[in-house]
C-alpha positions in Angstrom: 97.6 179.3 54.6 101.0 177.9 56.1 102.7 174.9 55.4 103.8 172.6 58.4 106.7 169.7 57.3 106.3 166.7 59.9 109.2 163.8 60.0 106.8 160.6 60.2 107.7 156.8 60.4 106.6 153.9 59.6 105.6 154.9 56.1 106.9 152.4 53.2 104.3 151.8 50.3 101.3 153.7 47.8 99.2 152.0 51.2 100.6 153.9 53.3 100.9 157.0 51.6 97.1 157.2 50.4 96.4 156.3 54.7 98.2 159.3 55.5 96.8 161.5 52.6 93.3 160.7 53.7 93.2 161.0 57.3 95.1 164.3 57.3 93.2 165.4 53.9 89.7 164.9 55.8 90.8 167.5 58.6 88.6 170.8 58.2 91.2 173.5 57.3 93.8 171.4 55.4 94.4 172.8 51.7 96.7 170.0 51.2 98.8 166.9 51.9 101.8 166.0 50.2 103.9 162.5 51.5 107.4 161.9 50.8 108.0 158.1 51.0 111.9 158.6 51.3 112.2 161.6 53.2 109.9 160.5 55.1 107.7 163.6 55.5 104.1 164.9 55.3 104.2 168.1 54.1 100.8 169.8 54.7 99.2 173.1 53.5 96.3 174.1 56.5 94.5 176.9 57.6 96.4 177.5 61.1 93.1 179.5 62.7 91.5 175.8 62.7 94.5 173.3 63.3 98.0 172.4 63.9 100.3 170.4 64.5 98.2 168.2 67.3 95.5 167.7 65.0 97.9 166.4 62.5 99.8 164.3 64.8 96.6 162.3 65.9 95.4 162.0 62.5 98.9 160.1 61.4 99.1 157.8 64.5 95.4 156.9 64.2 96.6 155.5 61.0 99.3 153.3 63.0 101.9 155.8 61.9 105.0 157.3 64.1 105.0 161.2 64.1 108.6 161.8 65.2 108.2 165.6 64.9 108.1 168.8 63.3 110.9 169.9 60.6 
């Protein structure tokens, strides 16, 4: 497992945390998503043999979400 921290904005509210928490959580390979409302990061623990950081991304701005990159 790794762990990928990705600078994301637009998040503001419990809403918009659980959005980003269950679109990235449903991704085949990711152990786990953690969202820091002030920081504003997703921090997420994955299985880098079936995703990265494109999967992610996609996942987040599905939700309506701006992935400004990786930290």
């Amino acid at each position: 497992m790794e762990k990928m921290i990705l600078n994301v904005e637009g998040m503001s509210c419990a809403h918009c945390e659980r959005a980003v928490k269950n679109a990235v959580g449903e991704l085949d390979g990711v152990e786990s998503v953690n969202v820091d409302l002030n920081g504003k990061t997703v921090e997420i623990e994955y299985d880098p043999g079936k995703l990265g950081f494109e999967s992610f991304k996609a996942a987040i701005e599905e939700e309506d979400f701006n992935v400004v990159g990786q930290i």
